[in-house]
C-alpha positions in Angstrom: 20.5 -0.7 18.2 23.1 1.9 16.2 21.2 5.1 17.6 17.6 3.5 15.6 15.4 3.8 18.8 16.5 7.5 19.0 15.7 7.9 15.2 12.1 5.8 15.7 11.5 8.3 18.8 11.3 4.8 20.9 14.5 5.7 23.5 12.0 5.7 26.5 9.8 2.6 25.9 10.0 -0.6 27.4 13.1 -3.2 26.5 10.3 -5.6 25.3 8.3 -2.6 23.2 11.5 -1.6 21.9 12.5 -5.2 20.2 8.9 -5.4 18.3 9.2 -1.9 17.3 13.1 -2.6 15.6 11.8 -5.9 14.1 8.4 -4.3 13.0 10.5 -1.9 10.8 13.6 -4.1 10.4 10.3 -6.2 8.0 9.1 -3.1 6.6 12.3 -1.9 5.4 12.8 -5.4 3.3 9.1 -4.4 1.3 11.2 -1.3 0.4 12.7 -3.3 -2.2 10.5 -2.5 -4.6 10.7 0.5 -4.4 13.9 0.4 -6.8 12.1 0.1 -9.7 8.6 0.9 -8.3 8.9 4.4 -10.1 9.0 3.3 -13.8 8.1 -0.5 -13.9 4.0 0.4 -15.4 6.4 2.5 -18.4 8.7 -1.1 -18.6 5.3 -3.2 -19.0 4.0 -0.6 -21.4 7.0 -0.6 -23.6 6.6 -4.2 -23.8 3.1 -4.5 -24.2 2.5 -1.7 -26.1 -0.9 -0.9 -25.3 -2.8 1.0 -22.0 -5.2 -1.5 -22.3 -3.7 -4.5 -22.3 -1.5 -3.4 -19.8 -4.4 -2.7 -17.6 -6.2 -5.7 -18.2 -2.6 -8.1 -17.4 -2.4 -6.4 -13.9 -6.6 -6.7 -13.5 -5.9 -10.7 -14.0 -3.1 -10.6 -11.6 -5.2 -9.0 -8.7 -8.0 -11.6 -10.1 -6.1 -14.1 -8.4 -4.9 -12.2 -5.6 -8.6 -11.3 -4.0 -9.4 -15.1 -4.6 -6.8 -16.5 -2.3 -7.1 -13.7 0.3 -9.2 -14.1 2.8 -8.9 -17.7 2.9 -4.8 -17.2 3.1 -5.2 -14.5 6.0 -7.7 -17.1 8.0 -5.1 -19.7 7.5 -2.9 -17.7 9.0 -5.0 -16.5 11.7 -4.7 -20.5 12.2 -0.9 -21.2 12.1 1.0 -18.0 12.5 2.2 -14.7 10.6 5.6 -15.8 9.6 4.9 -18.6 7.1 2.5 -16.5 5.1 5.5 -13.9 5.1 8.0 -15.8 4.0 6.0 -17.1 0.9 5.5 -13.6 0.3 9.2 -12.8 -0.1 9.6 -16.1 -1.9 7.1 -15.1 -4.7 8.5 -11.4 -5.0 11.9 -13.0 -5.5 10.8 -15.5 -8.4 8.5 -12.1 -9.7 12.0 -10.2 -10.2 13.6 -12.9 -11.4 11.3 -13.9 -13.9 11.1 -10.0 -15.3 14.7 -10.7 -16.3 13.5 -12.9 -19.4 10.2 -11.8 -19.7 9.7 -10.5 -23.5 5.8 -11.7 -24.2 2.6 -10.7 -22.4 1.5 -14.9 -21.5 5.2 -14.1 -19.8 4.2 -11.4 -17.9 0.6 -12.0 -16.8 2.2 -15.3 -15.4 4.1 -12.9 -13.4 1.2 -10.8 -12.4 -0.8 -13.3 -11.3 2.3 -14.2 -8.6 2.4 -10.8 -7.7 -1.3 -11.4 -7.0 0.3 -14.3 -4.5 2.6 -12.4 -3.0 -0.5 -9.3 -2.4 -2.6 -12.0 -0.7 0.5 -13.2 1.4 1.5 -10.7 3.1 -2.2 -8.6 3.3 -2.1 -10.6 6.6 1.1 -11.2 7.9 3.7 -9.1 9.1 1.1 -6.2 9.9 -1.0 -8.1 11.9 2.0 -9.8 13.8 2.7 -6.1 15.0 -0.5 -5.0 15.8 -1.0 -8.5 17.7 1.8 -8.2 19.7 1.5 -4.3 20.1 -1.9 -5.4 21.9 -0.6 -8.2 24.1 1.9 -5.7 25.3 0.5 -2.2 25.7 -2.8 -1.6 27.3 -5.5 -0.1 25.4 -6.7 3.3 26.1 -6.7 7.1 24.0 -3.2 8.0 25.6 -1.7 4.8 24.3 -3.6 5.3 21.0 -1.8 8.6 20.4 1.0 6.8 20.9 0.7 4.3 18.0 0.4 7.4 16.0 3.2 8.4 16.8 4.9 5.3 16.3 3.4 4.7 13.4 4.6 7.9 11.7 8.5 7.4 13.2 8.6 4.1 12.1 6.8 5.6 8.6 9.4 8.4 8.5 12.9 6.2 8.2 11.0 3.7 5.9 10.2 6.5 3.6 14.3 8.0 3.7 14.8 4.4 2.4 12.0 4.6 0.0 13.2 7.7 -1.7 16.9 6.4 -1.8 15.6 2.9 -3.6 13.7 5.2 -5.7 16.5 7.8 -7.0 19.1 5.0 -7.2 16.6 3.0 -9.1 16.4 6.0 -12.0 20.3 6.8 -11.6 21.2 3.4 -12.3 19.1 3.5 -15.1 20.0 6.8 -16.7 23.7 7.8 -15.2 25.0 4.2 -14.9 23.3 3.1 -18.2 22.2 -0.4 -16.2 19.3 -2.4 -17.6 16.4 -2.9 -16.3 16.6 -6.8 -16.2 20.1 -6.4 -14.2 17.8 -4.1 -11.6 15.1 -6.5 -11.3 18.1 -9.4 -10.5 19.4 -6.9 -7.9 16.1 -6.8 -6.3 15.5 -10.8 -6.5 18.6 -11.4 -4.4 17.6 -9.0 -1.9 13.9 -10.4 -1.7 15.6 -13.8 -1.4 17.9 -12.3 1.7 14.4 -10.7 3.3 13.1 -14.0 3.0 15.4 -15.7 5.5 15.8 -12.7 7.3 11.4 -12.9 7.9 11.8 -16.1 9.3 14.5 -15.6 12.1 12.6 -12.5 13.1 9.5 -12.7 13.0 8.4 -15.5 16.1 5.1 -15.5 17.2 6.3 -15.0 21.2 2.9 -13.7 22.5 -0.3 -15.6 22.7 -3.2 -14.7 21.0 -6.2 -16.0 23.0 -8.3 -17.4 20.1 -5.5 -19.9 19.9 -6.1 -21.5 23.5 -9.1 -24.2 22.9 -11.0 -25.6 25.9 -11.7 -29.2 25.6 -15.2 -30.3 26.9 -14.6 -32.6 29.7 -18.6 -33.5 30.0 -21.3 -34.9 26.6 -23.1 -31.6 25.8 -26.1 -31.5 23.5 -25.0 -29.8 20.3 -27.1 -27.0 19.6 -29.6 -27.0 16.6 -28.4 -25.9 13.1 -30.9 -22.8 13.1 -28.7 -21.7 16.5 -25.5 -22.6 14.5 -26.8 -20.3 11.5 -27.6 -17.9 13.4 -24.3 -17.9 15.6 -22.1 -17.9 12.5 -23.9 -15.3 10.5 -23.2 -13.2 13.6 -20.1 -14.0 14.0 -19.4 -12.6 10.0 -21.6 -9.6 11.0 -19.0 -8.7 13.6 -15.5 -9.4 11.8 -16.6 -8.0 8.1 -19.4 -6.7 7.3 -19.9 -3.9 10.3 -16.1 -2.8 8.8 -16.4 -2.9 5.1 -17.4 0.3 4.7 -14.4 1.9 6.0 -12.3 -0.9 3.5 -14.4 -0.2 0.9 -13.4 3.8 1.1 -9.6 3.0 2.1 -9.6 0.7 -1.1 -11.0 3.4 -3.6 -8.9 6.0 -2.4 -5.9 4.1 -2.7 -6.7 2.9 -5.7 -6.9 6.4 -7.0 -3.6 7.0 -5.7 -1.6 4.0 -6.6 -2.9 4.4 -10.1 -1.6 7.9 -10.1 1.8 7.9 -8.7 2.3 4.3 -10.8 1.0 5.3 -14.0 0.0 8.8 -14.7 2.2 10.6 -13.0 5.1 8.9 -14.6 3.4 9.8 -18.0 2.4 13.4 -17.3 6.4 13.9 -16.6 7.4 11.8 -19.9 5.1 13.3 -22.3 5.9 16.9 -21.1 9.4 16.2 -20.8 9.7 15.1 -24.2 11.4 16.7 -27.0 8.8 15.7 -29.2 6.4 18.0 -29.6 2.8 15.8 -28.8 -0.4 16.9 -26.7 -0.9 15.0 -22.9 -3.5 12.8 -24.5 -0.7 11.3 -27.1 0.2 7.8 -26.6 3.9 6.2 -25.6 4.7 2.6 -26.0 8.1 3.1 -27.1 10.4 4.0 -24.1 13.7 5.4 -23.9 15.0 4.2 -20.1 18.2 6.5 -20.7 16.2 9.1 -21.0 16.3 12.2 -19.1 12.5 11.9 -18.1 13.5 8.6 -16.1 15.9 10.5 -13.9 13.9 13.4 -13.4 10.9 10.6 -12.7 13.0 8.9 -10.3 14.5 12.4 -8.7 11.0 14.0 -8.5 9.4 10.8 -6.5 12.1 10.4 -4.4 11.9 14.0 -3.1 8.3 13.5 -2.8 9.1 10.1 -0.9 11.3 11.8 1.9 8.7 14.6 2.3 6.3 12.7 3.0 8.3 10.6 5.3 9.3 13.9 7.2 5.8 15.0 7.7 4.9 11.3 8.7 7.6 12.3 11.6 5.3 14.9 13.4 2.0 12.9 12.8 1.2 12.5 16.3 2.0 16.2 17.1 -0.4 17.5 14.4 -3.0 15.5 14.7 -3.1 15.4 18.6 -6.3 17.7 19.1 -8.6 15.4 16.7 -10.9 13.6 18.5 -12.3 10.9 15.9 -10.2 9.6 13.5 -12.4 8.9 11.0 -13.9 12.7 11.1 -10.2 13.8 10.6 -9.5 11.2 7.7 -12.6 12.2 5.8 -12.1 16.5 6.1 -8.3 15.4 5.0 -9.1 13.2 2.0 -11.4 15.1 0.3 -8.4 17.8 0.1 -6.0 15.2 -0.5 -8.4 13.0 -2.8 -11.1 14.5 -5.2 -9.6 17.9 -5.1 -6.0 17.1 -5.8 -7.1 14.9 -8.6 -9.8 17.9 -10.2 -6.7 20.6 -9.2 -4.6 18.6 -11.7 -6.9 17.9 -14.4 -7.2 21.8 -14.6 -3.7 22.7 -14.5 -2.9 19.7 -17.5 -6.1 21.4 -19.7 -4.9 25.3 -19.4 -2.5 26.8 -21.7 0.9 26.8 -20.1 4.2 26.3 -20.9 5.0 22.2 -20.6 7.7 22.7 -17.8 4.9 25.3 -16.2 2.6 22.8 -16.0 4.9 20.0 -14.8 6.0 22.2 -11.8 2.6 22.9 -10.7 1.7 18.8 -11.2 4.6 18.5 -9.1 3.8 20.8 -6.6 0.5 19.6 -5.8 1.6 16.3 -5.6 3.7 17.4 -3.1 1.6 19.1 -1.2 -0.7 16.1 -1.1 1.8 13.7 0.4 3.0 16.3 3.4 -0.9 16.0 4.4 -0.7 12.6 3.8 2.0 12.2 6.1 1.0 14.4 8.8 -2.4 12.4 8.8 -0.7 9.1 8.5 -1.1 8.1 11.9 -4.6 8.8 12.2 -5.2 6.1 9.3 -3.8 3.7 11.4 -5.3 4.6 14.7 -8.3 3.8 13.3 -7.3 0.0 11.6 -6.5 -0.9 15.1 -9.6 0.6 16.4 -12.1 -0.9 13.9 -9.7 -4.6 13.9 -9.6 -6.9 16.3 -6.3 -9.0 17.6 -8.2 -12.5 17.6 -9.1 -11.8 13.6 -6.9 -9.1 12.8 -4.7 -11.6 9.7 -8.2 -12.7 8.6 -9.5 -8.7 8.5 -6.7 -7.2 7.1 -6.7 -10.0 4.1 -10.7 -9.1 3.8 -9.5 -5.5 3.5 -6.8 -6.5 0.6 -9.5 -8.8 -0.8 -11.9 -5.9 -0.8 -8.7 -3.5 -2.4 -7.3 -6.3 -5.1 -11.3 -6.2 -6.4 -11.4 -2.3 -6.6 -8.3 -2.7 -8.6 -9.2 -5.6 -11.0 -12.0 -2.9 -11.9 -10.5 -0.1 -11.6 -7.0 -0.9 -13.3 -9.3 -2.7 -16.4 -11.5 0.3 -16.5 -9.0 3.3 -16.2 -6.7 1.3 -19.1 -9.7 1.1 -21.4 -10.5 5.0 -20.7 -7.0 6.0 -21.4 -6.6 3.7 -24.6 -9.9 4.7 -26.3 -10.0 8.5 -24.6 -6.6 9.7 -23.0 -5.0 10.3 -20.3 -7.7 13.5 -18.8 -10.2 11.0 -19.3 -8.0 8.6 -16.5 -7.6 11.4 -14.3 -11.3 13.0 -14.7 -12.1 8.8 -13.3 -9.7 9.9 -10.6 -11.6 12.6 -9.3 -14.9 10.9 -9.7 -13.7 7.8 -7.8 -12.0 9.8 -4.8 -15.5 11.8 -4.1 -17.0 8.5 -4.1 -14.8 7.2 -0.9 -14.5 10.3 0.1 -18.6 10.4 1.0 -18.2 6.9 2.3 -16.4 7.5 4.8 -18.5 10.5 6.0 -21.8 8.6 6.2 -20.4 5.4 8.1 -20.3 6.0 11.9 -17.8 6.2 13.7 -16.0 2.8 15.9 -17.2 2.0 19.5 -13.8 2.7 21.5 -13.2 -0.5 23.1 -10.7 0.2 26.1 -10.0 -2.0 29.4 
């Protein structure tokens, strides 16, 4: 496998192991793709749309759509397999790029949106689940083998993030060096979305069984049961596969939230505004942007380095976080550093006099800082999805989880595009702060999952 088992730290596992691990990341390395213009596509809406708010509510629509065709997408495909779901995914993120090439209006691009919100609900439930499926059909359950899917977790993490940070500088040096235009990235990405599409379906075969799957015809007349026992079955049967874990997807959703909205759209604004030779206060507003600019490169430069340190640290996850005990203890000490504090430690550093590169040095810094934690923790995030999902509903959960995170966005996108249009952009970040206390204390007061091994 060209030396990629010694790279994902996989050398010594099993034949079988080894082949889910490759085609696992072979999958994850084709979501990459976005990543080439991840780092300045909210700016390229913005220029065209020429307002925070409108841009905020176009991309609340979109997840509109997405949260309403989850769940029941993921228990389709708890039905009839992982890799259809996957390949519609690719299919919509290749018409997406394709349609940005001509897309001038905003009716054009919430159209767009909304098939992003497709291609969200898609694959929520597909090639994920197909892993951690086939990951439990082939290695036992107990705590040694959970340590290992942290480690494998953060290998696999590591190389995807070496591709994440070269999609993410060649995306701004293409821009800004080669003088490309955007709509001629966005075709570059479509025709390798289209390729990952074909590639999905080769790949990803649903070889092991899942249990649920096996029905057991009644060979003798039983007397069905009454409706009240029905009721009552079913409503426990939801008790079990949702409710007892939307806390924990409730507090990964907010969190992320406040992430994603940072690194997509304040961050790339902080570094615009401060790198501009225009002499305007953090709170001023850009619609017009220059994409040859020197703030794209340093943009594209700044989260690429931040990309492959955070895939580094990923690499050692299961070594640093080997002593914690509970995962979700561990998570929550980590993310109020990482979370609420990160977010307050910027707002400070943005309202003190400094000098404008000053400042963007320490933003940069800390942002840093935040994403060798997060990668060093990485594993245990995972450890405990697979703890608190279960193989027979895992598609169905983890579409319930980007349900529950496509809500939190509609929100939170709407509200933090309104704040920043009528306030500015401390006024998004001060929302931030507040929102990553708020999953922060979630996940301290829910308990922690029943370990469940054979």
């Amino acid at each position: 496998m060209f030396y990629v088992d010694t790279l994902l730290g996989i050398k010594s596992y099993p034949q079988e192991l080894k082949i889910l691990i490759f085609k696992f990341f072979s999958l994850e390395l084709i979501i990459t793709v976005i990543y080439l213009s991840n780092t300045w596509i909210s700016l390229y809406y913005i220029s065209i749309l020429g307002s925070y708010a409108l841009f905020g509510t176009i991309v609340a629509i979109g997840t509109i759509i997405g949260f309403t065709l989850d769940l029941p997408l993921g228990i389709l495909t708890d039905r009839f397999g992982q890799r259809g779901a996957f390949c519609g995914a690719l299919l919509c993120l290749t018409i997406y790029y394709m349609g940005l090439i001509i897309a001038t209006t905003p009716f054009q691009l919430l159209c767009l949106e909304i098939l992003v919100g497709i291609y969200s609900a898609l694959l929520s439930g597909s090639y994920l689940a197909w892993f951690f499926n086939s990951w439990a059909y082939l290695v036992e359950k107990n705590e040694r083998n959970d340590k290992l899917l942290r480690s494998t977790m953060g290998n696999v993490n590591f190389i995807k993030m070496i591709f994440v940070s070269s999609f993410t500088i060649l995306g701004g040096f293409l821009l800004f060096q080669a003088h490309l235009p955007p709509q001629l990235i966005f075709l570059i990405q479509g025709i390798i979305s289209s390729i990952g599409f074909m590639f999905g379906f080769i790949i990803m075969v649903n070889k092991y069984p899942i249990y649920r799957n096996i029905k057991h015809k009644m060979t003798t007349r039983e007397k069905k049961p009454p409706i009240r026992s029905i009721i009552r079955r079913k409503g426990g049967k939801i008790q079990n596969q949702y409710l007892r874990i939307s806390p924990y997807f409730i507090s990964f959703g907010v969190l992320r939230f406040t992430s994603l909205s940072f690194s997509t759209v304040i961050f790339p604004l902080i570094i615009y505004i401060l790198l501009s030779s225009e002499s305007k206060s953090i709170n001023s507003s850009y619609f017009n942007i220059d994409f040859t600019s020197m703030a794209i490169l340093v943009l594209s430069l700044v989260n690429s380095i931040t990309d492959f340190t955070y895939g580094i640290s990923s690499r050692f996850t299961g070594k640093f976080t080997r002593s914690i005990k509970s995962p979700r203890k561990g998570l929550a000490m980590i993310y109020t550093l990482n979370f609420p504090l990160a977010w307050l430690s910027i707002l400070f550093v943005l309202i003190i006099q400094l000098d404008a590169i000053l400042k963007l040095q320490i933003v940069i810094l800390l942002f840093l800082g935040r994403l060798i934690i997060s990668g060093l923790t990485s594993g245990l995030h995972w450890q405990l999805y697979y703890s608190i999902t279960s193989s027979e509903n895992r598609s169905s959960q983890e579409s319930y989880q980007n349900t529950l995170n496509l809500l939190i966005y509609t929100f939170g996108f709407s509200i933090l595009g309104q704040i920043m249009e009528r306030k500015g952009l401390l006024e998004g970040l001060l929302l931030l702060f507040i929102l990553g206390l708020f999953g922060v204390l979630i996940l301290v007061k829910v308990k922690d999952p029943e370990p469940n091994y054979d």
